[in-house]
PyMOL Python script that loads the backbone (N, CA, C, O; Angstrom):
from pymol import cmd

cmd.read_pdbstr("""\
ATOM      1  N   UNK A   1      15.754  28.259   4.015  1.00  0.00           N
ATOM      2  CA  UNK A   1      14.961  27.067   4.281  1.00  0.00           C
ATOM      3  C   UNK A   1      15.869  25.957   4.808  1.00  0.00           C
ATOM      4  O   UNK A   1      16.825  25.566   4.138  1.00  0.00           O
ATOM      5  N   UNK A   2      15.588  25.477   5.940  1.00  0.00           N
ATOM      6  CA  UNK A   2      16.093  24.314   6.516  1.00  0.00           C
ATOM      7  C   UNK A   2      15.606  22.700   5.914  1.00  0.00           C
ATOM      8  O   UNK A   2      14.451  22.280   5.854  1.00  0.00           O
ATOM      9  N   UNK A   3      16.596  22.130   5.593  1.00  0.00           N
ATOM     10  CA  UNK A   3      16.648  20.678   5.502  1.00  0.00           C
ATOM     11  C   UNK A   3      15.279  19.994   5.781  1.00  0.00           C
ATOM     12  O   UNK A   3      14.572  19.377   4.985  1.00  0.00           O
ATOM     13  N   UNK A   4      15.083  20.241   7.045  1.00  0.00           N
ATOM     14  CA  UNK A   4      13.276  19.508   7.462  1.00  0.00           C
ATOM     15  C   UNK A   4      12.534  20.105   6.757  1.00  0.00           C
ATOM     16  O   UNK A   4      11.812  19.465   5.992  1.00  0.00           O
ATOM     17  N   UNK A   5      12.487  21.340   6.790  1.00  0.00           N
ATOM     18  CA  UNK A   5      11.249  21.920   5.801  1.00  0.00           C
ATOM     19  C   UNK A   5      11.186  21.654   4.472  1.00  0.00           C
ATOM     20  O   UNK A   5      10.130  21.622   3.841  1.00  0.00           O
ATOM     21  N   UNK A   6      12.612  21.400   3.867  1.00  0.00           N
ATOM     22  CA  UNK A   6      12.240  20.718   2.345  1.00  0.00           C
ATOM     23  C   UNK A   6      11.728  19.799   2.059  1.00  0.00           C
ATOM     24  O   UNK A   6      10.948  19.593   1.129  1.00  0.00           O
ATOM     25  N   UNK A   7      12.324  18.774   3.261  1.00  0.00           N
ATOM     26  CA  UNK A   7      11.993  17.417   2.562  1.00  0.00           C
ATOM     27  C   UNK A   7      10.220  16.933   3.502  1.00  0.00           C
ATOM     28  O   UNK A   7       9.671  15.836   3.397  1.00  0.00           O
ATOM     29  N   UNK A   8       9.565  18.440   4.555  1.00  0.00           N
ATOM     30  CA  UNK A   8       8.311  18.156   4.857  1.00  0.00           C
ATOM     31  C   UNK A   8       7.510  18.592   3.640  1.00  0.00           C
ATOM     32  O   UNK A   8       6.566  17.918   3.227  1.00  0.00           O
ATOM     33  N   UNK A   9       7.961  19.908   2.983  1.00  0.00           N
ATOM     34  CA  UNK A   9       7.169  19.811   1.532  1.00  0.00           C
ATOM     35  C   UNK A   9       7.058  19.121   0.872  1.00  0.00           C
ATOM     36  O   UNK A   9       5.955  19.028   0.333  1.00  0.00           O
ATOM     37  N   UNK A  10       8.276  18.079   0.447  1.00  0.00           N
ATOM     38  CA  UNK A  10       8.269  17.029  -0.786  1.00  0.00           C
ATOM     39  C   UNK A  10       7.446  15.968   0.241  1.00  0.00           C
ATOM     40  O   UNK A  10       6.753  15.095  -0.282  1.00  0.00           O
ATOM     41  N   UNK A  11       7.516  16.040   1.382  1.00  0.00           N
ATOM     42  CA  UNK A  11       6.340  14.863   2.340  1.00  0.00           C
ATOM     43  C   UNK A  11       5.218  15.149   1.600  1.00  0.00           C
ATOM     44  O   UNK A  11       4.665  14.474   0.732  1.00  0.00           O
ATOM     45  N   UNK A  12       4.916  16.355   2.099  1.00  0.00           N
ATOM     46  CA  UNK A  12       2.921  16.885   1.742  1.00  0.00           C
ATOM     47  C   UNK A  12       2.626  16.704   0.530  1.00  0.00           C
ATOM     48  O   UNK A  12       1.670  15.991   0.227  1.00  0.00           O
ATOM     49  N   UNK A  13       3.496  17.400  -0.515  1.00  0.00           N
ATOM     50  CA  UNK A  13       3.083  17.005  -2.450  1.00  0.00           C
ATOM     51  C   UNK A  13       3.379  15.375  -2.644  1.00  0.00           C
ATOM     52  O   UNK A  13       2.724  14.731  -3.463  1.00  0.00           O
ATOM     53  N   UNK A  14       4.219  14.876  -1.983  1.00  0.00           N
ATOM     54  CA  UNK A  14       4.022  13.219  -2.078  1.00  0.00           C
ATOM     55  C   UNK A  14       2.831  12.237  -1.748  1.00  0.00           C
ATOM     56  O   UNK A  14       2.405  11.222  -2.299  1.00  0.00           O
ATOM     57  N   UNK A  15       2.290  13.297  -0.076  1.00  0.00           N
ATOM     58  CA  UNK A  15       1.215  12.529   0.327  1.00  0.00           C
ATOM     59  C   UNK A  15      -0.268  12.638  -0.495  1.00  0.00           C
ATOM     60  O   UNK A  15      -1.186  11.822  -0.575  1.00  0.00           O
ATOM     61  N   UNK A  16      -0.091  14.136  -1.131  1.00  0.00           N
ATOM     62  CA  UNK A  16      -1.470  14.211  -1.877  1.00  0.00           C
ATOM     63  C   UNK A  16      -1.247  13.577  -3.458  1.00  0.00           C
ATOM     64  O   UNK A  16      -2.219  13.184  -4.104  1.00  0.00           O
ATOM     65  N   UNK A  17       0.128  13.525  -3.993  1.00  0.00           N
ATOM     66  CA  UNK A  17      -0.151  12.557  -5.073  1.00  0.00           C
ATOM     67  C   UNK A  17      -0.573  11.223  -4.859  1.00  0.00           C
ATOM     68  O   UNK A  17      -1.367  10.698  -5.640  1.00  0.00           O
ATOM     69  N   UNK A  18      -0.105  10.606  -3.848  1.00  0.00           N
ATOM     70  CA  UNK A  18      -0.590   9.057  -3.172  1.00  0.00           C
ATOM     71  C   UNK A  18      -1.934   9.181  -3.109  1.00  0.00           C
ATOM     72  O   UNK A  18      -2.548   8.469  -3.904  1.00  0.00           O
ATOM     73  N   UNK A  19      -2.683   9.996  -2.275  1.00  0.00           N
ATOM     74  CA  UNK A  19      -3.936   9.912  -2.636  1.00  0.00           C
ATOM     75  C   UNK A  19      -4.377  10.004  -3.928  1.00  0.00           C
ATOM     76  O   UNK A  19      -5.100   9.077  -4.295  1.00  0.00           O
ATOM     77  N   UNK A  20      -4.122  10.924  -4.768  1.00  0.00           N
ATOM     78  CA  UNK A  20      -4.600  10.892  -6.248  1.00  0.00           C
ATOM     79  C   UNK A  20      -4.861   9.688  -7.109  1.00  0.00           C
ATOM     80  O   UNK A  20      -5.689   9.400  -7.973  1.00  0.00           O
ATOM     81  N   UNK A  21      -3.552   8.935  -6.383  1.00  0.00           N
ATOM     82  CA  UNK A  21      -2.905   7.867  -7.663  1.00  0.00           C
ATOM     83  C   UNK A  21      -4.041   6.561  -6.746  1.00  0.00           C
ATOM     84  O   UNK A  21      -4.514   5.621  -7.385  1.00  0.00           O
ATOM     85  N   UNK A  22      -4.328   6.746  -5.185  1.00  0.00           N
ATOM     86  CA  UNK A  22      -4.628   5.001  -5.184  1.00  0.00           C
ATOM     87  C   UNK A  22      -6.471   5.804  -5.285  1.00  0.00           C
ATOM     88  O   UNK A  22      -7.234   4.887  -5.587  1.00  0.00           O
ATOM     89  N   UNK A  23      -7.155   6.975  -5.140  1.00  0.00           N
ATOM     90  CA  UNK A  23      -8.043   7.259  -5.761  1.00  0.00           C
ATOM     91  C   UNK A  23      -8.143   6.932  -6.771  1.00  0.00           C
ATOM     92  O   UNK A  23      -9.295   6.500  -6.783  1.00  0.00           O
ATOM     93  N   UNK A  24      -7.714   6.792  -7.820  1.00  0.00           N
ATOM     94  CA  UNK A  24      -7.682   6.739  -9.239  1.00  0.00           C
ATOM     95  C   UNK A  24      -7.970   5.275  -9.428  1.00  0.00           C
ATOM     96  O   UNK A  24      -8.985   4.742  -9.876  1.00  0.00           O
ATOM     97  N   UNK A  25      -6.833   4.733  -8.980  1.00  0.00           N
ATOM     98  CA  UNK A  25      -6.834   2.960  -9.328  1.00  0.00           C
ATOM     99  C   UNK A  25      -7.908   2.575  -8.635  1.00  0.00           C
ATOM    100  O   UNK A  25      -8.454   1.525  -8.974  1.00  0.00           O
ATOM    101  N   UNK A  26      -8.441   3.346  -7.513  1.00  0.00           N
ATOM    102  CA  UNK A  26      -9.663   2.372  -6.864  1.00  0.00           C
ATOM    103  C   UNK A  26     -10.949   2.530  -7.897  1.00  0.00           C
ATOM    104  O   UNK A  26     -11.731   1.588  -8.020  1.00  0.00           O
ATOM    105  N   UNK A  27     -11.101   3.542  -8.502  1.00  0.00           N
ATOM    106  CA  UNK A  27     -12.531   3.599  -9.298  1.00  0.00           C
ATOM    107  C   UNK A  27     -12.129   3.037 -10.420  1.00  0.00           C
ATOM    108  O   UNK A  27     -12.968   2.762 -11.278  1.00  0.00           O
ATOM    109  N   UNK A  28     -10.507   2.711 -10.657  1.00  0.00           N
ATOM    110  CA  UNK A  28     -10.852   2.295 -11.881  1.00  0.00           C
ATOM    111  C   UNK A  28     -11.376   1.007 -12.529  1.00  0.00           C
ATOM    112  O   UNK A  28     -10.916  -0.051 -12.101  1.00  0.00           O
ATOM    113  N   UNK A  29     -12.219   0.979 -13.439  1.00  0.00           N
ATOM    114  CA  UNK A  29     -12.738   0.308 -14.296  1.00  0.00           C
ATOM    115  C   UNK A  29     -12.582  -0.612 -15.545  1.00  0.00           C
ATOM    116  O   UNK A  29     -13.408  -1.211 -16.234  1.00  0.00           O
ATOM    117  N   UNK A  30     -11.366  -0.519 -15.584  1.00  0.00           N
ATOM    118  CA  UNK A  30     -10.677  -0.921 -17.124  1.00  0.00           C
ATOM    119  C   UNK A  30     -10.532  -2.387 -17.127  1.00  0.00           C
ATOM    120  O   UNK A  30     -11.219  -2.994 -16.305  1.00  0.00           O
ATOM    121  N   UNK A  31      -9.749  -3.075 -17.918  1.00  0.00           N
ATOM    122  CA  UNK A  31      -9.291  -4.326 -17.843  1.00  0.00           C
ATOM    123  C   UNK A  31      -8.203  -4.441 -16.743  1.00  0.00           C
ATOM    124  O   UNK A  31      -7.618  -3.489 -16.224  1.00  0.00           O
ATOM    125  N   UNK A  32      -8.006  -5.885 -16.443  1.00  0.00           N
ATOM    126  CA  UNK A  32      -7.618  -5.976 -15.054  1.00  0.00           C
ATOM    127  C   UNK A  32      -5.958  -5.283 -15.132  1.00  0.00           C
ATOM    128  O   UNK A  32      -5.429  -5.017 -16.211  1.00  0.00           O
ATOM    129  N   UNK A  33      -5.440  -5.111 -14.104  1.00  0.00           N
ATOM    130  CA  UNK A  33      -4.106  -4.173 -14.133  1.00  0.00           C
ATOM    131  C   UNK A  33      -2.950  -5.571 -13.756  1.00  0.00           C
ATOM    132  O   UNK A  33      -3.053  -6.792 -13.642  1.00  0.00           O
ATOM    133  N   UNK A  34      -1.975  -4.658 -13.668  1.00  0.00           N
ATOM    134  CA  UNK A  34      -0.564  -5.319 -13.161  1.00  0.00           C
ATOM    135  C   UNK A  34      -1.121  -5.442 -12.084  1.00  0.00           C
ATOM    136  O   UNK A  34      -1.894  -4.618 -11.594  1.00  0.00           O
ATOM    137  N   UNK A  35      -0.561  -7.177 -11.284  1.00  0.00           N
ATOM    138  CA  UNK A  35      -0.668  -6.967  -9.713  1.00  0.00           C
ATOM    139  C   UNK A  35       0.248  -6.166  -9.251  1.00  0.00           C
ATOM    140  O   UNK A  35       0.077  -5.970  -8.047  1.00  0.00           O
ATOM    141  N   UNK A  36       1.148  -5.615  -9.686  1.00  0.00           N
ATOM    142  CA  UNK A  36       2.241  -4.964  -9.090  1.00  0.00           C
ATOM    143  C   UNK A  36       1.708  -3.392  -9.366  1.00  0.00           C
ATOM    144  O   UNK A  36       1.137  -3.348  -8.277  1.00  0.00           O
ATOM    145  N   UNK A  37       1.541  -2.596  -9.711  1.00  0.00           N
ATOM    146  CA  UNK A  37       0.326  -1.728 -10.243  1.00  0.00           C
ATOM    147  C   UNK A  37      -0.726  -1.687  -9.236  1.00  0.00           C
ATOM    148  O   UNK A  37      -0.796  -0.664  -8.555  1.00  0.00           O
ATOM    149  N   UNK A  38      -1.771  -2.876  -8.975  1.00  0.00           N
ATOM    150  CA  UNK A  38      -2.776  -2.804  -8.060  1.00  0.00           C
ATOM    151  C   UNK A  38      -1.786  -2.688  -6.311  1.00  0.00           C
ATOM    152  O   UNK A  38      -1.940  -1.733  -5.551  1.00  0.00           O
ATOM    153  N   UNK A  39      -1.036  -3.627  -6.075  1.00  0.00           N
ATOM    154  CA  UNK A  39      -0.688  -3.103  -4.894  1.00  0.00           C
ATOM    155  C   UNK A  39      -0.110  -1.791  -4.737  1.00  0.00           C
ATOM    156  O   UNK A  39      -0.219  -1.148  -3.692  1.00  0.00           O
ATOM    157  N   UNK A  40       0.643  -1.293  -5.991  1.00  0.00           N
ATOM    158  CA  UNK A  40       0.777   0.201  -5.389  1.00  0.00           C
ATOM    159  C   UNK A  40      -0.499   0.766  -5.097  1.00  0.00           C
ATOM    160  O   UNK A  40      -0.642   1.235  -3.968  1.00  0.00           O
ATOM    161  N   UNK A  41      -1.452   0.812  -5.895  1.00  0.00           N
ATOM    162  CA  UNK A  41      -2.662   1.760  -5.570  1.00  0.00           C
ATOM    163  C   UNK A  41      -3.049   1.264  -4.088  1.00  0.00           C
ATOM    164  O   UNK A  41      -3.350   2.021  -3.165  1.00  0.00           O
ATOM    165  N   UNK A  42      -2.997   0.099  -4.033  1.00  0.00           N
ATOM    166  CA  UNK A  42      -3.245  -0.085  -2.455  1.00  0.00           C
ATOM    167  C   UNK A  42      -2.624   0.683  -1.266  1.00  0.00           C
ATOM    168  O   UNK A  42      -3.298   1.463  -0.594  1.00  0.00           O
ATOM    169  N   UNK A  43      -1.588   0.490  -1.077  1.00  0.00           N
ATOM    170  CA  UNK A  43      -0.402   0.374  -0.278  1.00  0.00           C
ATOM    171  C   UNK A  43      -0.560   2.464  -0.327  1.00  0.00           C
ATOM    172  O   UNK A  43      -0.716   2.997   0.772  1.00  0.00           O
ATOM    173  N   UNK A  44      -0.506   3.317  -1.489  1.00  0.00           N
ATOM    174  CA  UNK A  44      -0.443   4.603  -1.480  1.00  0.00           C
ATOM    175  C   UNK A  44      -1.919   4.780  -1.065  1.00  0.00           C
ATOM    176  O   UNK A  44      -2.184   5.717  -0.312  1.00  0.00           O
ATOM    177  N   UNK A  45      -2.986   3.892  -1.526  1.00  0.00           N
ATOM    178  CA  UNK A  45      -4.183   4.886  -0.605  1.00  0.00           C
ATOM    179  C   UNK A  45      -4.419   4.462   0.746  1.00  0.00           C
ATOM    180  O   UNK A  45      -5.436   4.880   1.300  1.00  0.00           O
ATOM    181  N   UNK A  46      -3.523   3.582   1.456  1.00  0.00           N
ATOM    182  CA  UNK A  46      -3.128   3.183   3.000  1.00  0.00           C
ATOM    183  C   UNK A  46      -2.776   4.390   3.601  1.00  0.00           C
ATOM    184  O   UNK A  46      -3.436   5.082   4.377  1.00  0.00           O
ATOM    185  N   UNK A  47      -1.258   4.619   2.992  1.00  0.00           N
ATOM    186  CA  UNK A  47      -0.395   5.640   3.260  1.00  0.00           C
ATOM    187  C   UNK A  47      -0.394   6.750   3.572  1.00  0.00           C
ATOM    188  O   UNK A  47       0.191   7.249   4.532  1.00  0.00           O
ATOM    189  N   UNK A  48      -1.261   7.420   2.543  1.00  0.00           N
ATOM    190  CA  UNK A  48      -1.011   8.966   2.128  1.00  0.00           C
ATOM    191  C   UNK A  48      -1.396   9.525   3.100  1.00  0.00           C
ATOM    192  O   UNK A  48      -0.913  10.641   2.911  1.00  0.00           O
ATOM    193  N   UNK A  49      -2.245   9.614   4.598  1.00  0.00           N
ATOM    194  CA  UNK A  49      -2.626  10.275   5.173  1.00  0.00           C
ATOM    195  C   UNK A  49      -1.437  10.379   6.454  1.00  0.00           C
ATOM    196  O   UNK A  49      -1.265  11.391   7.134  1.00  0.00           O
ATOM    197  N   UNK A  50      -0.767   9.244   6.585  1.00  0.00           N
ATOM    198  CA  UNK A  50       0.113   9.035   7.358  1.00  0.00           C
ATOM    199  C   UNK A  50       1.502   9.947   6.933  1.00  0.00           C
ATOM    200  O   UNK A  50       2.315  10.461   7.701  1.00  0.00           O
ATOM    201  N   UNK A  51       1.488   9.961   5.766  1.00  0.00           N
ATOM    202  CA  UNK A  51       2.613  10.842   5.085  1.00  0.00           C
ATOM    203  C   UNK A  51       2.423  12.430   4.988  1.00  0.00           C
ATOM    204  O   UNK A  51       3.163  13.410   5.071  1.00  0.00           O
ATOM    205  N   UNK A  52       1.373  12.249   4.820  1.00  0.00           N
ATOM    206  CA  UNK A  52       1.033  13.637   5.140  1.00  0.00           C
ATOM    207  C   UNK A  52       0.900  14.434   6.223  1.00  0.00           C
ATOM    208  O   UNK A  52       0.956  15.663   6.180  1.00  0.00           O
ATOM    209  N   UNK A  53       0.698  13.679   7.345  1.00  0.00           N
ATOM    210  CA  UNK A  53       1.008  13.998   8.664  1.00  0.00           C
ATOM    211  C   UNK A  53       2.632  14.045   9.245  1.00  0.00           C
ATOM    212  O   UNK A  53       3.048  14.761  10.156  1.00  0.00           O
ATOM    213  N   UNK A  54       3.136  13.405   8.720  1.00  0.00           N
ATOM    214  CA  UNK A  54       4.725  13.887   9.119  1.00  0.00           C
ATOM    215  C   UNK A  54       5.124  15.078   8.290  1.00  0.00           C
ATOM    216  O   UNK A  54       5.582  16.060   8.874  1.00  0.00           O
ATOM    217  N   UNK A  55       5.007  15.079   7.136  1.00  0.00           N
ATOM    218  CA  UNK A  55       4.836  16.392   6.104  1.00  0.00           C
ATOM    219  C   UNK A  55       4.799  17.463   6.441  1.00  0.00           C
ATOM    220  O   UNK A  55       5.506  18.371   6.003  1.00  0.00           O
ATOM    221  N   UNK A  56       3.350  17.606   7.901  1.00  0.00           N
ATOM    222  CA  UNK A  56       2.850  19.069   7.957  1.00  0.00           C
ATOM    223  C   UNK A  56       4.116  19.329   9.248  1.00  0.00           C
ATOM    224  O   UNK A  56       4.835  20.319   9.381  1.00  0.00           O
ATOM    225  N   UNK A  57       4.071  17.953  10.176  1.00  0.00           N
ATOM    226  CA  UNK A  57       4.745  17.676  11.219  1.00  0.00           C
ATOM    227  C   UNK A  57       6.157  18.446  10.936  1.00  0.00           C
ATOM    228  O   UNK A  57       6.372  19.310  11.787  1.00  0.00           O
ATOM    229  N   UNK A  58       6.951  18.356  10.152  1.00  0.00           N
ATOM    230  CA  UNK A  58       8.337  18.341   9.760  1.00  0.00           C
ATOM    231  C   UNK A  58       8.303  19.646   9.565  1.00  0.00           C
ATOM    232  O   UNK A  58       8.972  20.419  10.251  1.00  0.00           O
ATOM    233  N   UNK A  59       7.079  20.239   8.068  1.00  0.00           N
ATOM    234  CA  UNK A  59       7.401  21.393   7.909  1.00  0.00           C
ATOM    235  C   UNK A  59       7.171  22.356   9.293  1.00  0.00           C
ATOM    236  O   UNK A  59       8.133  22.380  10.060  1.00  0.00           O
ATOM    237  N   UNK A  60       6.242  22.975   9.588  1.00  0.00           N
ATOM    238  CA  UNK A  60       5.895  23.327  10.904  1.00  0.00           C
ATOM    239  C   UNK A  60       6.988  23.141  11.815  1.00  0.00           C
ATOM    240  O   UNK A  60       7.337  24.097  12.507  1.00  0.00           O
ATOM    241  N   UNK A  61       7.725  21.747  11.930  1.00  0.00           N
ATOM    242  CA  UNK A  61       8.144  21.820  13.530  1.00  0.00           C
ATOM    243  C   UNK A  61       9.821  22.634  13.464  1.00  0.00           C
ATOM    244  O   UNK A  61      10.480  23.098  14.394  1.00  0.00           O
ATOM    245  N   UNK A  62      10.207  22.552  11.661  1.00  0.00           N
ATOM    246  CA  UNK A  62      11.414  23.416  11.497  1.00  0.00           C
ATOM    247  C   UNK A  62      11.310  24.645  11.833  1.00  0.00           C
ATOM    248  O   UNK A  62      12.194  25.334  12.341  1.00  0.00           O
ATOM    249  N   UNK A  63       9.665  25.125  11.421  1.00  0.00           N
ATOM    250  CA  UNK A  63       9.428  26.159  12.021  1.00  0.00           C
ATOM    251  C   UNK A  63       9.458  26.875  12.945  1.00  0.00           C
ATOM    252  O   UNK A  63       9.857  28.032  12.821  1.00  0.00           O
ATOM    253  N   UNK A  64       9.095  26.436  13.968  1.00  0.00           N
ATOM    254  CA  UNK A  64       9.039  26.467  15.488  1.00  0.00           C
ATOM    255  C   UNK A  64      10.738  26.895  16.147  1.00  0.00           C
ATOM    256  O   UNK A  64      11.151  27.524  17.121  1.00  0.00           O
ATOM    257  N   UNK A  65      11.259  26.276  15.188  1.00  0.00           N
ATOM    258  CA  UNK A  65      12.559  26.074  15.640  1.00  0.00           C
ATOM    259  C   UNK A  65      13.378  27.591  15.534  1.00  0.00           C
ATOM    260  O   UNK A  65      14.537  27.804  15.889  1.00  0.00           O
ATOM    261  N   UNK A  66      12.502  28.482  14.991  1.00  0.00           N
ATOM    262  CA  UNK A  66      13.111  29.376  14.410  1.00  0.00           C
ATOM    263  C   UNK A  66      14.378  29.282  12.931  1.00  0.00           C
ATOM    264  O   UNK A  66      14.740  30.396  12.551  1.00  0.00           O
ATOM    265  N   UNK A  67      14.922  28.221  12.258  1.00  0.00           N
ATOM    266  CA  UNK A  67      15.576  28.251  11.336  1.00  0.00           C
ATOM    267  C   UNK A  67      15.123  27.933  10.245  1.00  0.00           C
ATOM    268  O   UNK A  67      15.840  27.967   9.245  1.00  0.00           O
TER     269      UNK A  67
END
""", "prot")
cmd.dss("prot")
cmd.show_as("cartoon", "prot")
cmd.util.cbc("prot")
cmd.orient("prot")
C-alpha cells in the first residue's frame, strides 16, 4: 500500500465520521452546548462531503498509478 492510499482511507473513515458527528449535533435536542462544540458540528457537517471526495480521489488515483 502506497502512502496516498493510506492516508485516502483515513480521508473516507474521517469524512463519514464528520458526517455522523455534525448529523448528530444538528438533531440534537438537549440543553444548549459549548459554542466551541456547536461550531465543530457545523464546520464537520460543511465538510464531510468535500473530504470525502479527495478520500475516494487519493485512494483510487494511487491506484491508477499502479503502486
Amino acid at each position: 500500500m502506497t502512502t496516498y492510499r493510506i492516508i485516502g482511507i483515513v480521508l473516507i473513515v474521517i469524512g463519514i465520521g464528520m458526517l455522523f458527528l455534525g448529523a448528530s449535533l444538528f438533531t440534537y435536542q438537549g440543553p444548549p452546548l459549548n459554542p466551541i462544540v456547536s461550531k465543530m458540528g457545523e464546520y464537520s457537517f460543511f465538510w464531510w462531503l468535500p473530504t470525502l471526495i479527495v478520500g475516494i480521489g487519493l485512494t483510487f488515483g494511487s491506484k491508477r498509478k499502479g503502486k
